[in-house]
N, C-alpha and C positions, 0 to 999 in steps of 0.2 A: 504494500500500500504506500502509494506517495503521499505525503505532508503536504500541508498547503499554510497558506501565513496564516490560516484560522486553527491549525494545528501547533502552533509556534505557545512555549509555557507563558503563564501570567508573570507580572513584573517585569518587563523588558526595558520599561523606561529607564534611558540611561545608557544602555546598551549600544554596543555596536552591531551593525546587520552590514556582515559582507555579500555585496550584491552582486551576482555576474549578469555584468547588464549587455546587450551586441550591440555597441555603439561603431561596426565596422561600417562609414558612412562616408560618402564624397566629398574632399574637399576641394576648394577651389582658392586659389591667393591665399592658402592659410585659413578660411574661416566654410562653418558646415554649410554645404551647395544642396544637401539637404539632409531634413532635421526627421524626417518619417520614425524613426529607428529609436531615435532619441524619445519623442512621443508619446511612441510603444509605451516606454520605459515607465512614466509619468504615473500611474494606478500605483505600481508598485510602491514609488519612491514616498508617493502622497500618503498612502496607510501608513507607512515604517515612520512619517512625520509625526502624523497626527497622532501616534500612541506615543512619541517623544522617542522613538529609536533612532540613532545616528548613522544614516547609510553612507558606507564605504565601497565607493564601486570600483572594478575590475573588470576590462576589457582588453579585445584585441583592437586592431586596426589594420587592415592591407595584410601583408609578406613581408616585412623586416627582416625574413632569413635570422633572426634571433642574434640580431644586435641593432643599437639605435638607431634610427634613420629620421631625423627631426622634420622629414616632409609628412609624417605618419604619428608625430607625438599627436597623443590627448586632449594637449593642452589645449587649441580650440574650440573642443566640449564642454570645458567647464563655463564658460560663457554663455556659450547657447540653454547648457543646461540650467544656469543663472535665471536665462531671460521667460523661459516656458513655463519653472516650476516655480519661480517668483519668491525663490530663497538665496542667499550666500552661499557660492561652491568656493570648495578651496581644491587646489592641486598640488599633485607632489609624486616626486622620479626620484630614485628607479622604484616601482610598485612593490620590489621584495626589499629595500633598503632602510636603515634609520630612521631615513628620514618621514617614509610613509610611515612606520611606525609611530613615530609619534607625533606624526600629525593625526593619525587615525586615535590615539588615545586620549589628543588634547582637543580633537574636534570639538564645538562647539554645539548644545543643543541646538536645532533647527534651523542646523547647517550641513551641507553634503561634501565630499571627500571623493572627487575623481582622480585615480591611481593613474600613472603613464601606463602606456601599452604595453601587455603582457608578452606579446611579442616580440619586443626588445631583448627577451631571455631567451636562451637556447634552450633551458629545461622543458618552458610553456609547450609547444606542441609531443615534445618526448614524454612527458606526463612527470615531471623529474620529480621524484619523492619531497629531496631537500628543498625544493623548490616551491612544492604545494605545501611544507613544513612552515617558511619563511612567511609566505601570501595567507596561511591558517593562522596567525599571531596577530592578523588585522581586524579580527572581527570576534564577535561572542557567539554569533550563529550566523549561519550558511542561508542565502538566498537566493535560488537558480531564476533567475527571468529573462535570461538568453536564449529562444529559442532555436535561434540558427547557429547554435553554438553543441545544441545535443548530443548531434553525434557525430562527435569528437572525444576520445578522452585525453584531453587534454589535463594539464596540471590545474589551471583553474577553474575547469567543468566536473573533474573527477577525481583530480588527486585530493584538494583543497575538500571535497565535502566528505573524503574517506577520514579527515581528520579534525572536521570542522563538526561537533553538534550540539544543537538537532541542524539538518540540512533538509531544507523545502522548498518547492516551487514558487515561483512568483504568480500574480495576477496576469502575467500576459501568458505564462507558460500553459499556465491553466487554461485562458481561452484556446489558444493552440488548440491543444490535445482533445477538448470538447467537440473544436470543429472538426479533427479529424476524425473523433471516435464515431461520427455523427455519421462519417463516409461505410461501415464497416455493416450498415445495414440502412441504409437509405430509403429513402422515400421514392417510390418510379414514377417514370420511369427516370431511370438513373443515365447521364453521360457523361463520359471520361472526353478531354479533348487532350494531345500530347502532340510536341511541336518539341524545337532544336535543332541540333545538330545529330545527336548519336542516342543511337538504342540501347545501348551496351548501357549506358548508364540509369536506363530504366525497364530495362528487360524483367526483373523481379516484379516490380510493380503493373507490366502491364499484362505478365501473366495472371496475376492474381484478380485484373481488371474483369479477362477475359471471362470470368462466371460471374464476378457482383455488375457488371456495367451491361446495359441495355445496346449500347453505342459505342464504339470507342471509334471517334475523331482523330484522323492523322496530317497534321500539318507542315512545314517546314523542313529541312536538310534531312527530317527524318523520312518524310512521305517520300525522298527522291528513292533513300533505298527499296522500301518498299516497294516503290515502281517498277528500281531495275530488277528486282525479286521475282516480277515479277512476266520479267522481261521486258519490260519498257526500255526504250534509247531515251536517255536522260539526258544525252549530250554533253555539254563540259560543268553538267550540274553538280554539287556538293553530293558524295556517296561515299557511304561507311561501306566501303567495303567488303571488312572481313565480317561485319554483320548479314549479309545477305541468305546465309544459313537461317540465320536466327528467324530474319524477318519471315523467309519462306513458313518456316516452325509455327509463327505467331497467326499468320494468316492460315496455315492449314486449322489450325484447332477450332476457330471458331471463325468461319469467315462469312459469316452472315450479320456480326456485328462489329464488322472492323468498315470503316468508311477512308477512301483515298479521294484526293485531288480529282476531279475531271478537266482540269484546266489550268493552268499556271500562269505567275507573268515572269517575262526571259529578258534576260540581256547578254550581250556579249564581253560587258566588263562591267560587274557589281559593283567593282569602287570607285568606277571614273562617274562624275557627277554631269558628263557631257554624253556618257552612251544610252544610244535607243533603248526605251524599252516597248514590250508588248505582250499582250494574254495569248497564249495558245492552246490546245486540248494538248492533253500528256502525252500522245499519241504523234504531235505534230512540232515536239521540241529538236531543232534544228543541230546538227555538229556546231560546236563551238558558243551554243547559246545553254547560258545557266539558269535554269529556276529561281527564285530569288522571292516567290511570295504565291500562297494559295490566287488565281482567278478568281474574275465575280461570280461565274456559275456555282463555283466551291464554295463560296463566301456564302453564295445564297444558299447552299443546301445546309452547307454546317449553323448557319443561326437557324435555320428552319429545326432542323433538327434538337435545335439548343431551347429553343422556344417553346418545342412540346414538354421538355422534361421535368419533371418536381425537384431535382437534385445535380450538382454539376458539379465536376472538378475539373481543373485545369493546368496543366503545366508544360512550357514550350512556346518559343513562339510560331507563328506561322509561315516567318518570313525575316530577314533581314531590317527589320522593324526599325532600328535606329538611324535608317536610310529614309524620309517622310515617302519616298518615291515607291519603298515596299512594305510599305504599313499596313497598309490598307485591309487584310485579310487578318493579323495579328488585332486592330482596333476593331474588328467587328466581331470577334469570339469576344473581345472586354463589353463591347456594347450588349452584344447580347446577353453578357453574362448578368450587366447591371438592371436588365430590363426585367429578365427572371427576378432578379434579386426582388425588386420593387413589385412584383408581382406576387411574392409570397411564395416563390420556387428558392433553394439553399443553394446560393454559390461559393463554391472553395475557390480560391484561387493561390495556385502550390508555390508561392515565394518564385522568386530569383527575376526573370526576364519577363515572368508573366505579370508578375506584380509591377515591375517597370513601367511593363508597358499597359498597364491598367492607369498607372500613377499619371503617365505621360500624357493617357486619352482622360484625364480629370476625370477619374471616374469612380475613383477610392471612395468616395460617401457611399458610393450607390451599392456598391457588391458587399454578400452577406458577409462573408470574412477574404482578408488578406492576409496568407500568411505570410511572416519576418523572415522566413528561412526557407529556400527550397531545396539544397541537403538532407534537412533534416526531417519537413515532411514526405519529401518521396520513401526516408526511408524507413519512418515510422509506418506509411502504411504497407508498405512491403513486409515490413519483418513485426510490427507492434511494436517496437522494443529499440531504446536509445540508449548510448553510454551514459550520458549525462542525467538520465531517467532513473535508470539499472541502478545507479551510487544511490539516488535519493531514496528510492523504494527499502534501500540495505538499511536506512539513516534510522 
């Protein structure tokens, strides 16, 4: 059984709550380009106030390779986080050193304590004992509300609550897991929609799709494999290759609920901002021309399709999205998905590129949940089961 802050013992006031909060966010000239993440964070941070506990947070940031890298410090956060939660943050480097120590112990009531980037340490990603030893001395009790940090076991995900207790989830982790537990017997009919680059990295998940999902939608670099799986001339479009086994696999089991492309839009050079482009049926993609975003036909069949259902997930995009010229099939699975939403149909949307490009088509009020992590939900619902979970359920 995992903990939750309403599991946490009486008398905390006073107390320190080390918080693993995923402040990994964009920055721009040094200051947050945006704050979504931070946000999140805000439910948590607001309870641990209001009962007078003093949160110490710990984060990663980017790939420092596990030493400093000042274009990736923290220190920007604590501003932002100043200006949202409408409290005093103080900061302080290195997150396992002196100095956070005791600023963590001399922190001030109804004030926050943002750590430098865990990352900065070479232990953090190896899960280093001494390491989750040093970062356990910052706090009185453990607070996981990182959700795209799950599964990982890293030192401050999983070493730090092997030694830190009691150790519990936070308020956003818990929505999480609610939305996803939500996926594991839904409401029909039920549609999967799955988009990217490569299968291999959700092969688990879309076999398990294959018996709960009514549909499953295939969009982006992934639907070229399928195609040429299929035997389709793809042309000089994005193909995973050595998946084409796989895909054939996927389609033979259930192929009455797997949906492909009837149509694409091509180009002959994805990155130049000056090459033609055009819609063709999949059948009609020329040598030397790339795929680059589901057609209107497909557009239209997959919202039609998205419109009937009670229940939606989604993760991947459709197309090269961050190009406005191949968006167009990636913001129409967001649009549809907001329009269920507001209809009183549940839409998931699985973090990472899909939540981007939900964020980009302003569409974040309207969709029933977004999740912070797409990691970490694909591989919750594949397996149930997360590292950063697993510690807290032992706690």
């Amino acid at each position: 059984m995992i903990g939750n802050l309403g599991d946490l013992p009486v008398g905390l006031a006073g107390k320190r709550a080390l918080v693993r909060v995923d402040y990994n966010v964009p920055l721009e000239a040094g200051r947050v380009a945006d704050a979504t993440r931070v946000e999140a964070s805000l439910p948590t941070l607001r309870w641990l106030l209001q009962r007078n506990v003093r949160p110490v947070l710990l984060s990663h940031l980017g790939r420092p390779a596990g030493r400093p890298n000042p274009a990736l410090s923290l220190a920007p956060l604590a501003p932002t986080l100043a200006d949202l939660l409408g409290v005093e943050v103080d900061f302080a480097a290195p997150c396992d050193g002196e100095a956070a120590l005791a600023a963590s112990r001399g922190l001030a009531a109804g004030r926050v304590l943002v750590l430098e980037n865990t990352r900065f340490l070479p232990g953090e990603t190896a899960n280093d004992d001494a390491l989750a030893g040093r970062l356990a001395r910052l706090g009185d009790v453990f607070v996981n509300d990182a959700f795209g940090t799950l599964h990982r076991a890293h030192a401050s995900t999983a070493g730090v609550p092997a030694r830190l207790r009691p150790a519990v989830m936070g308020l956003l982790v818990e929505r999480e897991l609610a939305a996803l537990d939500s996926l594991a017997d839904p409401p029909r009919p039920f549609v999967v929609a799955f988009g990217g680059a490569k299968i291999g990295d959700k092969i688990d998940l879309m076999r398990s799709f294959l018996e709960r999902a009514d549909v499953i939608l295939v969009g982006g670099a992934m639907a070229n494999t399928f195609l040429r799986a299929r035997g389709v001339d793809t042309g000089a479009s994005l193909v995973e290759e050595t998946a084409l086994e796989i895909a054939l696999s996927i389609l033979a089991e259930r192929p009455d609920r797997i949906r492909l492309p009837v149509d694409v839009t091509v180009t002959e050079r994805p990155g130049d901002p000056a090459a033609t482009t055009r819609d063709v049926a999949v059948d009609a993609i020329e040598p030397g021309m790339a795929a680059v975003d589901i057609g209107p036909e497909s557009r239209a069949r997959y919202a039609e399709e998205i419109q009937r259902c009670a229940s939606f997930f989604w993760n991947g995009p459709m197309g090269l999205f961050e190009d406005p010229r191949y968006a167009a099939g990636t913001f129409a699975i967001a649009e549809a998905a907001a329009e269920i939403s507001e209809a009183g149909a549940f839409a998931v949307i699985g973090g990472g590129d899909s939540a981007a490009a939900v964020r980009r088509a302003g569409l974040m009020d309207r969709v029933s949940h977004v999740c912070t992590g797409g990691g970490a939900a694909l591989e919750y619902l594949a397996r149930g089961r997360l590292p950063g979970l697993d510690i807290l359920a032992d706690a």
